[in-house]
VEXRO-866781 format. One record per residue (C-alpha): x, y, z. Coordinates in steps of 0.02 Angstrom, whole numbers, padded with zeros to 5 digits. Example, Ala and Ser with C-alpha at 12.3 -4.5 7.8 and 13.67 -1.06 7.14 Angstrom:
# VEXRO-866781
X, Y, Z
00615, -00225, 00390
00684, -00053, 00357
//
This chain:
# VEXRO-866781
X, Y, Z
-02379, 03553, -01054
-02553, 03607, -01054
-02642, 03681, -01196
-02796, 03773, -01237
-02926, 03740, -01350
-02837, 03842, -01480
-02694, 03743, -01460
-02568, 03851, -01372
-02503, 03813, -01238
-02557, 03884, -01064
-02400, 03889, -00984
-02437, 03734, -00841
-02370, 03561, -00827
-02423, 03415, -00797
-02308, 03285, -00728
-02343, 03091, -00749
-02296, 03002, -00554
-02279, 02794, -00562
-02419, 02709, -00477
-02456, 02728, -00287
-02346, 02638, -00177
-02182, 02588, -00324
-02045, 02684, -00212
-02086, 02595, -00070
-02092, 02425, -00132
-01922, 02452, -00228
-01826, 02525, -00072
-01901, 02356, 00011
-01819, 02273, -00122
-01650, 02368, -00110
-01666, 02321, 00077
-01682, 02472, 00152
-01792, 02507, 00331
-01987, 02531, 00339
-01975, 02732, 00331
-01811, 02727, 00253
-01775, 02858, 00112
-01636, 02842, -00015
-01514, 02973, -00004
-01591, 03133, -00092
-01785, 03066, -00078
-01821, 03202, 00042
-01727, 03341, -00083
-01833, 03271, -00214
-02028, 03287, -00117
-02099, 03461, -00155
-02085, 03546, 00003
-02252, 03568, 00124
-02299, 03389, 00055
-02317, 03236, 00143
-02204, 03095, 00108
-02269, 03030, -00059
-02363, 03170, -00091
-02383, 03238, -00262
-02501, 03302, -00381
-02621, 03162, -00460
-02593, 03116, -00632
-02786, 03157, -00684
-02778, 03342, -00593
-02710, 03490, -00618
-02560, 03542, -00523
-02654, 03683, -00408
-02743, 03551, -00358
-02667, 03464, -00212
-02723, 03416, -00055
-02683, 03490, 00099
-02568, 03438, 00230
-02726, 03371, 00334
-02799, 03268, 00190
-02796, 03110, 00127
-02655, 03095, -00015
-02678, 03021, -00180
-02634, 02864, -00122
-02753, 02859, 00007
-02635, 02884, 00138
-02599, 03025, 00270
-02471, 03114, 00313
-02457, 03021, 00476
-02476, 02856, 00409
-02346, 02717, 00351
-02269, 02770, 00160
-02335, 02630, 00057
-02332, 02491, 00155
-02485, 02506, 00254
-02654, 02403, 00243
-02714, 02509, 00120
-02566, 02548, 00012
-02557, 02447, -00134
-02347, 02389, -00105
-02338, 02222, -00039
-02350, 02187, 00140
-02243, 02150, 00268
-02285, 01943, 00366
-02357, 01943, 00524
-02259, 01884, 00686
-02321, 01711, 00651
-02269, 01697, 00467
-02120, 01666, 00368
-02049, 01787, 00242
-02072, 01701, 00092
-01913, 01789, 00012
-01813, 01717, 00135
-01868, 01543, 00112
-01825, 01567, -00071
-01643, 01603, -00032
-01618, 01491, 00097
-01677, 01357, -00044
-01543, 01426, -00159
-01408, 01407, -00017
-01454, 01236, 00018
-01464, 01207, -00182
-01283, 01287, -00213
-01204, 01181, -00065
-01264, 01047, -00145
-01206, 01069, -00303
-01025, 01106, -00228
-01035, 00940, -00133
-01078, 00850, -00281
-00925, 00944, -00373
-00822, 00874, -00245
-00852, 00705, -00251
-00849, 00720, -00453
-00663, 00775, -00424
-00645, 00593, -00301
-00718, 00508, -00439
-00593, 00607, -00579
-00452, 00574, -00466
-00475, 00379, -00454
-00516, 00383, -00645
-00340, 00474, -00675
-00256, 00333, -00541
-00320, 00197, -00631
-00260, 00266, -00793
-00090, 00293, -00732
-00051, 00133, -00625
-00077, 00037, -00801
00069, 00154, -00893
00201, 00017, -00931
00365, 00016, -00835
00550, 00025, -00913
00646, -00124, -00874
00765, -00091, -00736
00914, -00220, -00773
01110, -00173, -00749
01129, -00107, -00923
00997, 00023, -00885
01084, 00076, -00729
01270, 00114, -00794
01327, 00296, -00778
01440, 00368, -00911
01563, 00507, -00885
01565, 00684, -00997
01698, 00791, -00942
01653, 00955, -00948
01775, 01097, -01010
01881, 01225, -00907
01751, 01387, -00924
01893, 01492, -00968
01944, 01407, -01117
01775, 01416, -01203
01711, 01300, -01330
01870, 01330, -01443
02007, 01265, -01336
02114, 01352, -01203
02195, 01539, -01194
02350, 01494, -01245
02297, 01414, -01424
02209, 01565, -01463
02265, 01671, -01580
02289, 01852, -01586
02108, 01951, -01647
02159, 02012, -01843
02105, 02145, -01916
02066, 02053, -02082
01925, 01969, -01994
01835, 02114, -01939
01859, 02242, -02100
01710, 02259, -02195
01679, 02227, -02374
01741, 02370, -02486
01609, 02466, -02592
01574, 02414, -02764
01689, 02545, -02880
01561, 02606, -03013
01696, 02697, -03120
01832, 02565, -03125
01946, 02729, -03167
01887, 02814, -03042
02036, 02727, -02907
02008, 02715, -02724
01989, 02888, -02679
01828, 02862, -02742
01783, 02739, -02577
01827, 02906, -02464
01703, 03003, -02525
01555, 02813, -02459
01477, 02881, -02313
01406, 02723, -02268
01575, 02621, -02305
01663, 02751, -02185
01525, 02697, -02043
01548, 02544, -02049
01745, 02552, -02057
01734, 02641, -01895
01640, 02506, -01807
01742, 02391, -01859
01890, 02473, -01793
01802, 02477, -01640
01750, 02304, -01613
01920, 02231, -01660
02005, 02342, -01528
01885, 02296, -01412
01930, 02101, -01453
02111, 02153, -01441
02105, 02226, -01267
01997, 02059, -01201
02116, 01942, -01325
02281, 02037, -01231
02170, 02032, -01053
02151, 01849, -01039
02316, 01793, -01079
02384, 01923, -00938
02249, 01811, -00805
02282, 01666, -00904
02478, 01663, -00824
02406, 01704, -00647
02415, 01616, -00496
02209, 01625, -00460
02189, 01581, -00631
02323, 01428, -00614
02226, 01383, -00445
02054, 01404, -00529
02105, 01284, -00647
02186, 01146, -00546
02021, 01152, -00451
01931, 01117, -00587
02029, 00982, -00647
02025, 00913, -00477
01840, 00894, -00481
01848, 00807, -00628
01932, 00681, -00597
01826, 00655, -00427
01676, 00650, -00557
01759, 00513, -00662
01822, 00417, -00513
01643, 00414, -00435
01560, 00351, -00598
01710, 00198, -00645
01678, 00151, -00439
01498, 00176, -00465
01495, 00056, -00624
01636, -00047, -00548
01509, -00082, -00392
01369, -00124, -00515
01458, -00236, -00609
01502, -00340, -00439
01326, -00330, -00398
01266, -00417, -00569
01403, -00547, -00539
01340, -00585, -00365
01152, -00570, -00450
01193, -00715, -00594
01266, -00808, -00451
01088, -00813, -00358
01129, -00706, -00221
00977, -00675, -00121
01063, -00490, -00059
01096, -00448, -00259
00944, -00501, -00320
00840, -00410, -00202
00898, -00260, -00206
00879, -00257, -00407
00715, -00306, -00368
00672, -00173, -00247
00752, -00031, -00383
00633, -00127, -00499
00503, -00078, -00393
00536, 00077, -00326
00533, 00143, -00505
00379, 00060, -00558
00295, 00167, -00460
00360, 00345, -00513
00201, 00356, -00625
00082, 00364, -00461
00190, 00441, -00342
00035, 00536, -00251
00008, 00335, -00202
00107, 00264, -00104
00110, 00059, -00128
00275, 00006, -00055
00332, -00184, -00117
00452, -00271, -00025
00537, -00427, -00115
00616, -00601, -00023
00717, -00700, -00151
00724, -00889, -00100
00879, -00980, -00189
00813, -01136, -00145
00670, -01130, -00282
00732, -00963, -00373
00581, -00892, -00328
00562, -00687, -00285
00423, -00672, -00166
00331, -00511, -00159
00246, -00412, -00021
00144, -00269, -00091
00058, -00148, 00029
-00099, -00105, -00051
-00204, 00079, -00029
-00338, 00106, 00118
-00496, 00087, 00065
-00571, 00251, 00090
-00459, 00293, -00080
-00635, 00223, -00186
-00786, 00368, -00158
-00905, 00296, -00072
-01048, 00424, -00150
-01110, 00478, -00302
-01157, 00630, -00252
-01300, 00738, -00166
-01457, 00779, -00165
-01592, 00921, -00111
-01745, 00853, -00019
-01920, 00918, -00058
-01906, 00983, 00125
-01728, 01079, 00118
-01623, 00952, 00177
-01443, 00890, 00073
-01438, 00685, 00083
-01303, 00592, 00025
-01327, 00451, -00120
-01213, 00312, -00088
-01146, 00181, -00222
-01199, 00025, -00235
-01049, -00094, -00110
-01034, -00186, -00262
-00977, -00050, -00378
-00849, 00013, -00230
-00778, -00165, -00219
-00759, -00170, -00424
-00680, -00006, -00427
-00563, -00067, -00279
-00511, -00224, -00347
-00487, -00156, -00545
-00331, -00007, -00458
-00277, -00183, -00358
-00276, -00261, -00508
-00177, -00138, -00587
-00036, -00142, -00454
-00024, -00317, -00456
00025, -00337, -00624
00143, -00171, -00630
00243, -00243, -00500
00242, -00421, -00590
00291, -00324, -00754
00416, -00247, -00659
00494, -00392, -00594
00490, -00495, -00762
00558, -00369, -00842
00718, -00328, -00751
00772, -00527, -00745
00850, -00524, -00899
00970, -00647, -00856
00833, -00775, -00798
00882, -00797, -00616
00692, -00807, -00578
00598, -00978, -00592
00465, -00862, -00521
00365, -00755, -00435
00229, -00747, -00286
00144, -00586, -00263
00044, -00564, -00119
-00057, -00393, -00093
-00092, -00348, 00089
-00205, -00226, 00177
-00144, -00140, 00339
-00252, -00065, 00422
-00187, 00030, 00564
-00363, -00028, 00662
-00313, -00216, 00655
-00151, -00299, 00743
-00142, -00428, 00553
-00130, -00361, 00381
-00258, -00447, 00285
-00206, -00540, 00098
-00332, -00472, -00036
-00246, -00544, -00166
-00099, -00674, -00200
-00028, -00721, -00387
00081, -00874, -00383
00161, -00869, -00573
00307, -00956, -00637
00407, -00891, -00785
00322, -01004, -00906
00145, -00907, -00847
00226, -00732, -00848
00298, -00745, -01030
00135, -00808, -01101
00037, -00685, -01006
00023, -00487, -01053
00032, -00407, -00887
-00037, -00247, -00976
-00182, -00222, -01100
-00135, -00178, -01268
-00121, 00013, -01339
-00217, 00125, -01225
-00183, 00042, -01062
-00364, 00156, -01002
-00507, 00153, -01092
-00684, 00247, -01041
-00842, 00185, -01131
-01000, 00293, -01156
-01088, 00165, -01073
-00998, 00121, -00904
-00929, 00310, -00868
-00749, 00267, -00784
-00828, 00104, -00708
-00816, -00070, -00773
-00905, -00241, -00715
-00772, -00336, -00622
-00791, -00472, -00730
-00744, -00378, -00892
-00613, -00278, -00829
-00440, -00308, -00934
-00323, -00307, -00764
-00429, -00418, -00680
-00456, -00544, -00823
-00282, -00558, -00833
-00258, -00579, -00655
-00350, -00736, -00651
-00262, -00790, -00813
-00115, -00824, -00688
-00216, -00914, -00567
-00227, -00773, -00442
-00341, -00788, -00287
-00439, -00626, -00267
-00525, -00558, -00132
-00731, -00567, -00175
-00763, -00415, -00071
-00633, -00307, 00024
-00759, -00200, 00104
-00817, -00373, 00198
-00636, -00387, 00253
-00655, -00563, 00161
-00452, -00614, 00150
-00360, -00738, 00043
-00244, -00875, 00084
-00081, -00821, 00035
00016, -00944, -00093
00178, -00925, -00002
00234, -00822, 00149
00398, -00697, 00114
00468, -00755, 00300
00626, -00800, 00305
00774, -00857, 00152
00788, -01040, 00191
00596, -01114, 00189
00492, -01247, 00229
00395, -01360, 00136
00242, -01273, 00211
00311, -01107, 00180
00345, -01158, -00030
00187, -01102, -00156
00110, -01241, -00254
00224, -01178, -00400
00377, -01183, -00270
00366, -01354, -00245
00341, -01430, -00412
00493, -01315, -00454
00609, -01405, -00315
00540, -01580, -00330
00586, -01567, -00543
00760, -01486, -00481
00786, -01622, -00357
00731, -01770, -00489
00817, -01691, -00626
00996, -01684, -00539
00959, -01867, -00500
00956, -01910, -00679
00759, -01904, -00706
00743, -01793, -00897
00586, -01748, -01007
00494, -01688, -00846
00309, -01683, -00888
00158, -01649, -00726
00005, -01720, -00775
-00075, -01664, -00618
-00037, -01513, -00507
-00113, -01433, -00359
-00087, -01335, -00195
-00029, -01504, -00095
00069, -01592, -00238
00073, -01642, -00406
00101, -01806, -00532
00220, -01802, -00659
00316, -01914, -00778
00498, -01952, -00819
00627, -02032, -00909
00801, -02088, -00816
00940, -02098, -00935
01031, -02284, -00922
01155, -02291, -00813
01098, -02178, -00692
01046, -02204, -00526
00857, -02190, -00597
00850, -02271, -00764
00674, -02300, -00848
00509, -02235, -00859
00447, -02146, -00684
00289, -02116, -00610
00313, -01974, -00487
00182, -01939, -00350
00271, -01786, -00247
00162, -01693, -00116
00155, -01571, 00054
00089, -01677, 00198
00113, -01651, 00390
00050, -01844, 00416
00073, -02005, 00394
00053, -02082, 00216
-00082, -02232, 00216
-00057, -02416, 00105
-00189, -02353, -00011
-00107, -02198, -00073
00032, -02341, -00126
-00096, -02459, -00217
-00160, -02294, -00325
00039, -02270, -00372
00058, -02441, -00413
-00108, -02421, -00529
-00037, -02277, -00607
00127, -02346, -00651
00047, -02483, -00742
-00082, -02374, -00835
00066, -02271, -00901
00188, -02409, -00968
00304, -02362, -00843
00442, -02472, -00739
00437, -02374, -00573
00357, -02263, -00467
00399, -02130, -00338
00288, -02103, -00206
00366, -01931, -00126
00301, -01823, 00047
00358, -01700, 00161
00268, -01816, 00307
00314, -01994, 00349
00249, -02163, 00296
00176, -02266, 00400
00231, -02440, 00456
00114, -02546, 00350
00174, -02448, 00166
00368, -02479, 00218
00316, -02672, 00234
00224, -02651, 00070
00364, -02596, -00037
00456, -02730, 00026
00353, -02863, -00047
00400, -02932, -00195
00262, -02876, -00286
00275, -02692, -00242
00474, -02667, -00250
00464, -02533, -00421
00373, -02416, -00282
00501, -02323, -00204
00477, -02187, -00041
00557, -02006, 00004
00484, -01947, 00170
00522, -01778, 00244
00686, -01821, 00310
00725, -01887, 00124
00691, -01738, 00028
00805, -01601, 00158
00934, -01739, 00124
00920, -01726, -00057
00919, -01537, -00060
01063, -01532, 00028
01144, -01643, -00099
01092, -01606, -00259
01065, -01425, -00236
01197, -01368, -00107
01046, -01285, 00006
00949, -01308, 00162
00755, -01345, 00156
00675, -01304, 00340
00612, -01430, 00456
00428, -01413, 00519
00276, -01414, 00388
//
């Protein structure tokens, strides 16, 4: 309102407008058109007014311009609304330049997409993290006791938990009637209790309820004598005893199987193996890592084929990243970080499916146990061998296969990412001798200590544990006791012994026992012969799976070297045969 100088007002108004050009840069905003108008702009302009048009904030309000003249905002009537050169909105770019809004949000697309990218590696990374965690859970032992069913018969559902119809008794009314009032004028007699509106309440619902347990009591025993019910019942009694007579068989089958098992059986003792297994690996279902197992009776030795996970499994990138110029790039790992990470969940399933395998041989058929870990890549025609274990029981008794309390640990400092070197599985990998591959992105294999090919072996097909374990069986049957190796490698080994008098291999032994495919030279028999004298003893054994050559068979027959004895090739099958009542393979 205007006022006058005596400070009444003059009856005119004077109405305040924002500053030239707002509307138009805030419909810009909104997105609408050059020229567009909100629904109910053109309601709002005072009519006979250009677009825009409106009194001035300094002027009165008779004083507008006319339709011909320049508006307040210095434009005309017949000129853009705000957005020309000489409004004061913001202008639209030229046919040669970019919208600098749109740049802005095509930056914040690009920024988001790489933020979800990122997220979605993070979840790789959380997922191996959670794998690795799980594949070191420990694993319940397997054995026969573990594996017996038991038999609950379950009741008739007719005859409830109380017995059958016809041992129930009849409903009495005693055990429904509620509890009588307490008579406040003992002289007062039991008229009294007619006159307990709540007593008579409850008297009625008891009524009720025991007639209603009457009619079901009186009900049952009328189905109770029917044929369906008679029917119903000899069904069910029928598929009892089915349920009994599947567990005894089931048990009764078991129990044959652990009889064949103590006996060595190469079918029994695989396939408690294989169940072994199989249920090791119910913790990390979502990854599959199948492991067959060959049990060789010559040795006593279960030979293990695991199939390890592809490769791809490990991220290969830590995440993304925006370029000054818009674009998302990738940030790889460092190889040698993938490889760790690969070779820590090998690690892992390695020794869960040793654990597994020591753990169900509680009977001690196993003298031990060759694990070999192979990658099949559908690409390549040959697995490749990343890793091979060649323990004997000895090794897997005084080893933890698992890491103490929490079998997965994070530190601060390494995220879910240890040096290979440090890392618990894989310290206690090489604990048992293990080969391990240096680098299974480089496809860099492993020889594999044994090979699971067929039941009956040869030499070349026994691991440097197999052997020692059949030369000490084949020795010790002959009479040679308080076995001690000295030396031991993959060809062969040197060992000690003491024959019993009497036998056919009394005294003190020197044993030299190894693999060879050739002939055996004089001067392997002069370092025996040094041997045996260093040790005090009376004889030694110079044992291969090769030949000797002509000039050592006329050495040993000299008088000097006659306390050398010789096994060749055709020697040791001979004594296998013998002593243990099984074949060893020709060839090797």
């Amino acid at each position: 309102m205007q006022y006058s100088a005596d400070g009444q007002s003059d009856g005119t108004a004077t109405v305040q407008f924002p500053r030239p050009g707002f509307l138009a840069s805030v419909f810009r905003d909104l997105g609408a058109e050059n020229g567009q108008e909100p629904d109910g702009a053109a309601a709002d302009r005072p009519r006979g007014g250009a677009t825009g048009d409106g009194p001035s904030g300094d002027g009165p309000a008779g004083d507008r311009p006319t339709d011909s003249g320049p508006t307040g905002n210095g434009r005309t009537d017949n000129g853009p609304t705000g957005n020309g050169p000489t409004g004061e909105g913001p202008s639209e770019p030229g046919p040669g330049e970019a919208d600098p809004d749109e740049a802005v949000a095509a930056h914040a697309r690009a920024a988001t997409l790489t933020h979800h990218r990122t997220r979605a590696v993070r979840a790789e990374h959380d997922r191996l993290a959670d794998l690795l965690r799980r594949a070191a859970l420990p694993v319940s032992a397997m054995d026969f006791e573990s594996q017996l069913r038991h038999y609950q018969p379950r009741p008739y559902p007719a005859d409830g938990p109380g017995g059958g119809a016809e041992e129930e008794s009849e409903p009495r009314w005693q055990d429904f009637a509620p509890a009588e009032p307490p008579v406040a004028d003992p002289e007062g007699g039991p008229s009294r209790r007619l006159l307990d509106s709540g007593y008579q309440r409850e008297l009625a619902q008891a009524r009720l309820t025991h007639q209603r347990a009457l009619r079901e009591w009186r009900t049952r025993r009328a189905e109770a004598g029917s044929p369906a019910a008679d029917e119903s019942r000899r069904a069910h009694e029928a598929a009892e005893e089915a349920r009994a007579r599947a567990v005894r068989e089931y048990n009764e089958s078991l129990e044959e199987c652990r009889r064949a098992y103590r006996l060595a059986e190469p079918a029994a003792v695989e396939s408690l193996l294989e169940r072994a297994l199989a249920a090791a690996e119910t913790a990390t279902q979502d990854l599959p890592a199948p492991c067959r197992a060959v049990f060789r009776p010559l040795t006593r030795t279960a030979v293990l084929d695991l199939d390890l996970p592809p490769l791809d499994l490990v991220p290969s990138l830590a995440g993304y990243r925006l370029a000054p110029d818009g674009d998302i790039l990738p940030v790889p790992r460092p190889p040698a970080d993938r490889a760790t990470d690969y070779l820590r969940l090998v690690a892992r399933l390695a020794l869960r499916a040793l654990q597994a395998a020591d753990a169900v041989d509680t009977d001690e058929i196993l003298a031990g146990v060759v694990l070999n870990g192979w990658l099949r890549d559908p690409a390549t025609a040959e697995p490749l061998c990343l890793v091979s274990v060649d323990a004997d029981r000895d090794a897997l008794a005084r080893t933890r296969l698992l890491p103490p309390g929490t079998p997965y640990e994070e530190r601060d400092d390494e995220g879910v990412y240890a040096d290979a070197e440090q890392d618990e599985a894989l310290v206690r990998l090489r604990q048992l001798g293990a080969a391990v591959t240096p680098d299974p992105y480089d496809r860099a294999g492993v020889r594999p200590a044994a090979q699971a090919g067929a039941t009956v072996p040869a030499a070349a097909d026994l691991s440097a544990n197999e052997f020692a374990q059949l030369v000490r069986d084949l020795l010790t049957r002959g009479g040679i006791a308080q076995w001690s190796v000295r030396l031991r490698g993959p060809a062969g080994l040197v060992a000690t012994g003491e024959g019993a008098p009497g036998t056919s291999l009394p005294g003190r032994w020197v044993v030299w026992a190894s693999r060879d495919t050739g002939s055996i030279g004089a001067e392997q028999i002069e370092t025996l012969a040094e041997a045996v004298g260093e040790e005090s003893a009376e004889r030694g054994l110079r044992l291969t799976t090769g030949r000797f050559t002509e000039e050592v068979l006329d050495l040993t027959a000299e008088e000097g070297r006659r306390h050398i004895h010789l096994i060749d090739g055709d020697g040791v099958r001979e004594l296998a045969h013998t002593h243990l009542g099984l074949p060893l393979a020709t060839g090797g």
